[in-house]
N, C-alpha and C positions, 0 to 999 in steps of 0.2 A: 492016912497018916497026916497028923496036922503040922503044920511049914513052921519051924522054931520064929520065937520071935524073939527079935533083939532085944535085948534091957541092956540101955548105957548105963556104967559105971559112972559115978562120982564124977571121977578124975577124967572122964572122956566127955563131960558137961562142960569139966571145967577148962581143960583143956580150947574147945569148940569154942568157948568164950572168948578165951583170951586170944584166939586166930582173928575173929570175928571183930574184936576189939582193935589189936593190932593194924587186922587191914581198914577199920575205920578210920583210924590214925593217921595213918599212911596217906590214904586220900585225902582228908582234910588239909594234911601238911603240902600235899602238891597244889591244892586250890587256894592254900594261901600261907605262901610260903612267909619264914620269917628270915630274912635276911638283911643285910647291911645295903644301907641306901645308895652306897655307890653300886653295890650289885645289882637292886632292882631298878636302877635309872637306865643301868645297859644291858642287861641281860634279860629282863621281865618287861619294864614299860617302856622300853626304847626311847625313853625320854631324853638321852646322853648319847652323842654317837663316838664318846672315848673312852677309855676306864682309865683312871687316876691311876698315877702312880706313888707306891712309897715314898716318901721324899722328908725332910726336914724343912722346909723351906725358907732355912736361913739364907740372910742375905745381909751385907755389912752397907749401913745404909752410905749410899753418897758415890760406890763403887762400880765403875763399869764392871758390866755382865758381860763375857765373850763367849758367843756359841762358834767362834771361827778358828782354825787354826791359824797359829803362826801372829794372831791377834791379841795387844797387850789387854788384860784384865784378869777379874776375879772369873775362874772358868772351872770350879765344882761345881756338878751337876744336883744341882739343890733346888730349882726351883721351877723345873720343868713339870708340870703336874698333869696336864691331859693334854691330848690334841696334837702334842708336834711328839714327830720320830726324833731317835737318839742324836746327837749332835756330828754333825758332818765338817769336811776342811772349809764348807763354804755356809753353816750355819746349821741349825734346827728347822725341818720343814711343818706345816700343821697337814695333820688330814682330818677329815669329816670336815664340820660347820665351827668349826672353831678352836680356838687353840687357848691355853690357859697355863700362869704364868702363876705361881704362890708365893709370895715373898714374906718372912715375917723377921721383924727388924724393930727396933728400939727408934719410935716415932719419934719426930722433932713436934713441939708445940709451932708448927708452918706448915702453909701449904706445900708440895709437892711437886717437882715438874719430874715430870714421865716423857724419856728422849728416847731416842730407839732408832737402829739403822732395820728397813729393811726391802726385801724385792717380791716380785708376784711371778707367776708363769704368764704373764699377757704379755701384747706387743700391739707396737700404732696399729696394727689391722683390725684389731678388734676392740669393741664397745669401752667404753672405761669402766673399772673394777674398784667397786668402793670396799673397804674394810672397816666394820663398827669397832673402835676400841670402847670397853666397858668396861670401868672398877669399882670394883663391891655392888656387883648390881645396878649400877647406875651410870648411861650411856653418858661418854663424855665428848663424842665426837666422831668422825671417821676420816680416815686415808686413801686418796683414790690414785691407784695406781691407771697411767695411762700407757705405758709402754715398758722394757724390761729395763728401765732403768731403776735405781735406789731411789726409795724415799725414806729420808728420814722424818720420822713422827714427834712432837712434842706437846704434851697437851699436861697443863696443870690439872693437880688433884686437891681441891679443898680439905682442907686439916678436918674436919668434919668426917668427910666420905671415908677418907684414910683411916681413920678411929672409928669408924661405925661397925666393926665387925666385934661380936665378942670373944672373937679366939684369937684376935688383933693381927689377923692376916690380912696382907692386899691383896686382891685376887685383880689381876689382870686378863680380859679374855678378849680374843681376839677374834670376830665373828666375822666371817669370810663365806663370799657368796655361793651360791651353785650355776654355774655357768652355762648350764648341757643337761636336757633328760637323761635317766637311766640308758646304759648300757649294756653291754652284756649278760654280767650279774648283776645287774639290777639294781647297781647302786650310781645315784644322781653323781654328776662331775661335777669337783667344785676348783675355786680357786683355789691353787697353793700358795700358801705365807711362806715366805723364808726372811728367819731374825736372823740377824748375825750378832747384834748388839742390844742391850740396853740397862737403864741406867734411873735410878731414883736419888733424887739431892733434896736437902731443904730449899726452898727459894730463897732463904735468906742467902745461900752458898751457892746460889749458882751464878756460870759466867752471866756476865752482864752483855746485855743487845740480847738475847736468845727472842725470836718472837714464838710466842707459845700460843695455845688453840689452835693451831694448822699443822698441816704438814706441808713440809717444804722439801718439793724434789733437789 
């Protein structure tokens, strides 16, 4: 007795096709995914160690910022974009390598002075701890914390820098060091920022004496 042989149908070619199809698809898409660049900065190239948050990032120019309770100012949460956790009685903390501030506001034809209260987790025992402040890209200074006391930060932004972005936001980031190898799970210890405040003015409008480019504990 001769052993039947199969003859595929049509529809079971075609069928066989479109699976085969399908899961080529499929692979392709996991080997290069198409997604939004804040997804592939943190989730695929680990280029970013925060994921942005939704945010507006209006901000009324001229106006103190308050991340603190019981603290006078403008204190909607509008312009926290990556890096620091929710806003606490005693301020906004960063975690990972940096922390990022979005503000977009109706520019003055002036430069800019950038004021800001804030504290570190260090103290006199240990090394001092600088923090790079950088707007739109372009470093404009740092703040070294040497013990758990406040500093406040003030550093001008050239009307230039301020206006260099095309979606006319100011991005403030606040790049804070690692302190410590990995730990347990394996991730590096870094310093903690804590803002409590801050604050963008025209220069034309701001108080007079301020010394600007340093930070002054």
């Amino acid at each position: 007795m001769t052993e039947p042989v199969y003859q595929p149908r049509i529809w079971h070619l075609a069928a066989a096709t479109l699976i085969a199809i399908f899961g080529a698809a499929v692979v392709w898409m996991v080997l290069n995914p198409r997604v939004e660049d804040d997804y592939r900065a943190y989730y695929i190239d680990r280029s970013w160690s925060c994921f942005p948050r939704v945010i507006s990032s209006y901000y009324p120019m001229g106006e103190p910022v308050t991340f603190a309770a019981g603290r006078p100012g403008y204190d909607v949460d509008s312009i926290r974009w990556c890096g620091f956790m929710p806003a606490k009685n005693d301020g906004i903390k960063s975690f990972g390598d940096y922390g990022i501030l979005r503000l977009k506001t109706e520019l003055p034809d002036d430069d800019l002075l950038l004021t800001f209260s804030s504290w570190a987790n260090t103290s006199a025992s240990q090394p001092e701890r600088a923090v790079g402040i950088v707007v739109n890209g372009e470093r404009l200074g740092e703040i070294v914390f040497r013990d758990h006391k406040r500093v406040n930060g003030t550093f001008v932004i050239p009307q230039k820098l301020a206006k260099s972005r095309e979606d006319g936001l100011v991005e403030i980031r606040f790049e804070v060091p690692r302190i410590a190898p990995p730990g347990t799970n394996s991730e590096p210890i870094r310093l903690q920022l804590r803002l409590e405040a801050v604050r963008l003015v025209a220069m034309g409008k701001a108080p007079p004496g301020i010394a600007t480019g340093t930070a002054i504990p």
